[in-house]
C-alpha positions in Angstrom: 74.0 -30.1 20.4 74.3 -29.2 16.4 76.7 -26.7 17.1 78.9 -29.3 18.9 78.4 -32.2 16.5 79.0 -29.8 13.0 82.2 -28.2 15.4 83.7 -32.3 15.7 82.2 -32.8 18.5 80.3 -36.9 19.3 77.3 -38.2 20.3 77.6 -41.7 22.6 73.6 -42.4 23.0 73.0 -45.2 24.8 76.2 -45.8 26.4 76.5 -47.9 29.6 77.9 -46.4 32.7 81.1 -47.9 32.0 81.7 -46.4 28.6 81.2 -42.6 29.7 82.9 -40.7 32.0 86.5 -40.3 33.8 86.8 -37.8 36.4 89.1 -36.2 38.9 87.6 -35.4 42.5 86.2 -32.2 40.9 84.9 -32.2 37.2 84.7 -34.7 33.9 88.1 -34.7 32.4 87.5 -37.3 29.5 84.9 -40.7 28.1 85.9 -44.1 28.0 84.1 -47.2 26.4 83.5 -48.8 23.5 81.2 -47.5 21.0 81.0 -50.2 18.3 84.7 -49.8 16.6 87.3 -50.8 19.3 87.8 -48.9 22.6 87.4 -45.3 22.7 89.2 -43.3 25.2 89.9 -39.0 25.1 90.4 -36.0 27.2 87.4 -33.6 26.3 86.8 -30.1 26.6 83.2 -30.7 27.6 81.5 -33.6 28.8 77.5 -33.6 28.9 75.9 -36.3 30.9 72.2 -36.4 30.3 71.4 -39.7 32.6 68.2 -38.5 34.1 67.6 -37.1 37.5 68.4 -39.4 39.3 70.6 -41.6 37.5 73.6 -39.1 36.3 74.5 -38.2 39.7 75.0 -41.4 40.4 76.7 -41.9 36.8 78.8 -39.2 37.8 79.8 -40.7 41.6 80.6 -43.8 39.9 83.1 -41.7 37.8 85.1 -40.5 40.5 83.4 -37.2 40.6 82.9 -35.9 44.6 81.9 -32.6 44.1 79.9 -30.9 46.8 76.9 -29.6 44.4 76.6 -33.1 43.2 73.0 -34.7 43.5 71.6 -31.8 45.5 68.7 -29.7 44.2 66.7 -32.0 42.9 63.0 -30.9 41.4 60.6 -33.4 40.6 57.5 -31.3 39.5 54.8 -33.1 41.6 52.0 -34.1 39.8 48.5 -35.2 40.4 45.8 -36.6 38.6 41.9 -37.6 38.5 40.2 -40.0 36.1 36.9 -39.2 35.9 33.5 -41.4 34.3 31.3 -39.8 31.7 27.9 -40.8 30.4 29.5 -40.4 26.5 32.3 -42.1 24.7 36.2 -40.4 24.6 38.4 -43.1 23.1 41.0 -42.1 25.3 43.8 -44.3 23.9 43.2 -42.8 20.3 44.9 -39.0 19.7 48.1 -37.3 21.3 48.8 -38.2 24.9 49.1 -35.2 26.8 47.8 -33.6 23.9 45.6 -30.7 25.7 46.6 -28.5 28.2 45.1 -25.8 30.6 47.4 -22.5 31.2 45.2 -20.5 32.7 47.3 -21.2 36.3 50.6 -21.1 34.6 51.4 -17.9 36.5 50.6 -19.9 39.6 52.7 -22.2 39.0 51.0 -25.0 37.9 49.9 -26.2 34.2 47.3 -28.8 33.5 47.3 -31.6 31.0 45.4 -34.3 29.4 46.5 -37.6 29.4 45.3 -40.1 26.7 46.7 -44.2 27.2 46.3 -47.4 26.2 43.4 -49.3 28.2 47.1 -51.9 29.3 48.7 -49.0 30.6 45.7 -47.1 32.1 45.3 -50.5 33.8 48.3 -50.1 36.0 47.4 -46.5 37.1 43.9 -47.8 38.8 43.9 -48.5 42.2 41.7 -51.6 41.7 41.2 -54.9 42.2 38.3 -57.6 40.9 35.2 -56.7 40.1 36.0 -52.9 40.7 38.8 -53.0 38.3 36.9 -54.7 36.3 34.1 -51.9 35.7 36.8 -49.4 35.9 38.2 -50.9 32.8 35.4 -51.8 30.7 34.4 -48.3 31.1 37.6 -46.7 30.4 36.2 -45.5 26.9 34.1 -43.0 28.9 37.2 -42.5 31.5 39.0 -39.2 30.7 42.1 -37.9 32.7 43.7 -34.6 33.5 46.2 -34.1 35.7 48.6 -31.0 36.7 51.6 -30.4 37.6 53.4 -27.8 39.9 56.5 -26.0 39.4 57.9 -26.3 43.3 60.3 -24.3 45.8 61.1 -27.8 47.6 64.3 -29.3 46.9 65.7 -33.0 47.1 68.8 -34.6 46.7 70.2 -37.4 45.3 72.7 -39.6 47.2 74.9 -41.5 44.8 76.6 -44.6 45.9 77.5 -48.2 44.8 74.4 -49.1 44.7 72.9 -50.4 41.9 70.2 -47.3 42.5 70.6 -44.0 44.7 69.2 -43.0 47.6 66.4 -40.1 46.9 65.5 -37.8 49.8 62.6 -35.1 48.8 60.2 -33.5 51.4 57.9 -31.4 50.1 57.6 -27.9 52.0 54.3 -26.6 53.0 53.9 -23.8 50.3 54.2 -26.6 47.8 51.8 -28.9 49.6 49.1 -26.0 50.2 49.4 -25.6 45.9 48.6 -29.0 45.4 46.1 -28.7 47.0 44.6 -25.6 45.6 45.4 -27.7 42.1 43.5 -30.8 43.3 40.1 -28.4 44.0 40.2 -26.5 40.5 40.7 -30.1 38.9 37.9 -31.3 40.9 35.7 -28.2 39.7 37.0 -29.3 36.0 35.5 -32.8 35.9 32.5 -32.4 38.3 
């Protein structure tokens, strides 16, 4: 991206879907929109569309763009997790988030993190309600989280369309759901 900008290359962050991209049936030919000094139109070299997921295919449908590749091979990195209760005090809202990991399966295809939140967004992650929720919260101070993620063989796809979001399709194969699960019983061992 340096290389680019230094070369007289621009950066339009935060743009709309209707300021960035122009395309023929088959690839980005230019960006449109206005960028806070008039209206803003050229034929570029390179285009690099950096919507997300699941969002720039659709960003990219909406263009014009039909290309066969377009939305297919989607990875998402399944991820679980585990909160788990401990008789002393870990203040998980205070230090990095995600700030300790476990790499000793990275081989395997999974890495292992720490997650540190706020007790408001912790809240949303519970599967609680009343007086459960209740005590899960006011002992969130002892509550500490690790999670894992896997680095998969299935594949998804994104359908663009009008829509105001896409259609996402994703089945996860069996070798992917038989390393979850091997993830879910070392995490287990980890916290009890």
């Amino acid at each position: 991206r340096g290389k680019d900008i230094r070369a007289g290359g621009q950066q339009a962050s935060q743009a709309g879907e209707e300021d960035v991209a122009s395309a023929n049936a088959r690839r980005v030919v230019g960006i449109r929109g206005v960028q806070g000094r008039g209206e803003d139109r050229g034929v570029v070299d390179r285009v690099v569309v950096a919507a997300g997921s699941l969002l720039t295919p659709t960003l990219l449908y909406r263009s014009g763009l039909r290309a066969k590749a377009l939305g297919r091979n989607l990875t998402i990195h399944p991820a679980m997790r585990i909160a788990a209760r401990f008789p002393h005090t870990f203040k998980p809202w205070e230090g990095i988030p995600q700030g300790y990991c476990i790499d000793e399966f990275h081989e395997d295809g999974m890495l292992y993190e720490g997650a540190a939140v706020p007790p408001d967004f912790a809240g949303l992650a519970f599967p609680y309600y009343g007086a459960r929720f209740t005590e899960s919260m006011e002992n969130y101070r002892r509550t500490a989280i690790f999670g894992f993620l896997i680095e998969e063989t299935s594949r998804g796809r994104v359908v663009p369309s009008r829509a105001p979001l896409p259609l996402v399709i994703y089945n996860i194969n069996r070798a992917d759901t038989a390393k979850i699960q091997r993830g879910l019983v070392i995490l287990a061992k980890m916290v009890f």
